[in-house]
C-alpha positions in Angstrom: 36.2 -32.5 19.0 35.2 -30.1 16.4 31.7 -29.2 16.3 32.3 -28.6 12.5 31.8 -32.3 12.0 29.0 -33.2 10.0 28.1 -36.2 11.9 25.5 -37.9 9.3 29.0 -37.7 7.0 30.5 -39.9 9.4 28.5 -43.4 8.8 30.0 -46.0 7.0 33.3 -44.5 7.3 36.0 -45.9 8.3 37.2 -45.3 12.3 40.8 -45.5 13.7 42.3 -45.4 16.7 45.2 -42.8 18.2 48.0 -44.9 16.8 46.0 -46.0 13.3 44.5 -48.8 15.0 41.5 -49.9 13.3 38.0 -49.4 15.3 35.7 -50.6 12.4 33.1 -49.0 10.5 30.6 -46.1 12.0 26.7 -47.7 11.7 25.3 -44.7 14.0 25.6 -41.4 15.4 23.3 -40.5 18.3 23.1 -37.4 20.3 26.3 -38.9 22.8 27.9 -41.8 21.3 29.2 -43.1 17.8 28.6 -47.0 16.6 31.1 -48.9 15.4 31.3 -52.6 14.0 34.2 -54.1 13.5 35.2 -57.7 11.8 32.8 -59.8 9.5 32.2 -63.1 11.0 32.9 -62.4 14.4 31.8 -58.9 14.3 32.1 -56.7 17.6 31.3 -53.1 18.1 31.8 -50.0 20.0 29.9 -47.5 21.4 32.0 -44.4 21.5 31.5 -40.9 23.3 31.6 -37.9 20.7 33.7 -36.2 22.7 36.3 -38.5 22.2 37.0 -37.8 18.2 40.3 -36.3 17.0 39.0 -35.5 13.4 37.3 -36.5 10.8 38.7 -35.8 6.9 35.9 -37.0 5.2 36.8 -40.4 4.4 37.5 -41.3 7.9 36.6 -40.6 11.5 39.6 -40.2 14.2 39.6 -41.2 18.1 41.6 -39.9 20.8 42.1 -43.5 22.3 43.7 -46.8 21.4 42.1 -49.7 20.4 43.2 -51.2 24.4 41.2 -48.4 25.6 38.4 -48.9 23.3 38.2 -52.9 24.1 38.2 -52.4 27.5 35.8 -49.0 27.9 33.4 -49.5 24.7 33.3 -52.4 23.8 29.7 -53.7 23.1 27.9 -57.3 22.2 24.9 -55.7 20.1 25.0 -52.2 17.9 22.9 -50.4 20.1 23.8 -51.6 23.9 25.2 -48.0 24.8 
């Protein structure tokens, strides 16, 4: 993770996975994690550690796991259950 990333850049920007998956939208940036929501009806999100993000180019925000890894490690039922 760079610490070059301007993190209040990061929300509502898109989020992908290692292989382009797509991981949703960023909502949130706290001091650990990153907040996600993905989908429009049946919206889920994820609550993802900092220190697992690639890159970020400005228009969107990279993650050094798959989405697998992401439904079964952060995967959340409300925005803010980190």
């Amino acid at each position: 993770m760079s610490s070059a990333i301007d993190w209040p850049a990061t929300i509502k920007k898109e989020a992908r996975g290692l292989n382009g998956e797509d991981l949703g939208e960023v909502q949130e940036v706290t001091d650990i994690y990153i907040i996600t929501e993905k989908g429009i009806i049946d919206k889920v999100f994820y609550s993802i550690p900092k220190d697992l993000v690639k890159d970020f180019d400005g228009a969107t925000i990279r993650f050094k796991i798959t989405e697998e890894e992401a439904n079964n490690r952060f995967l959340k039922d409300k925005p803010n259950s980190t």
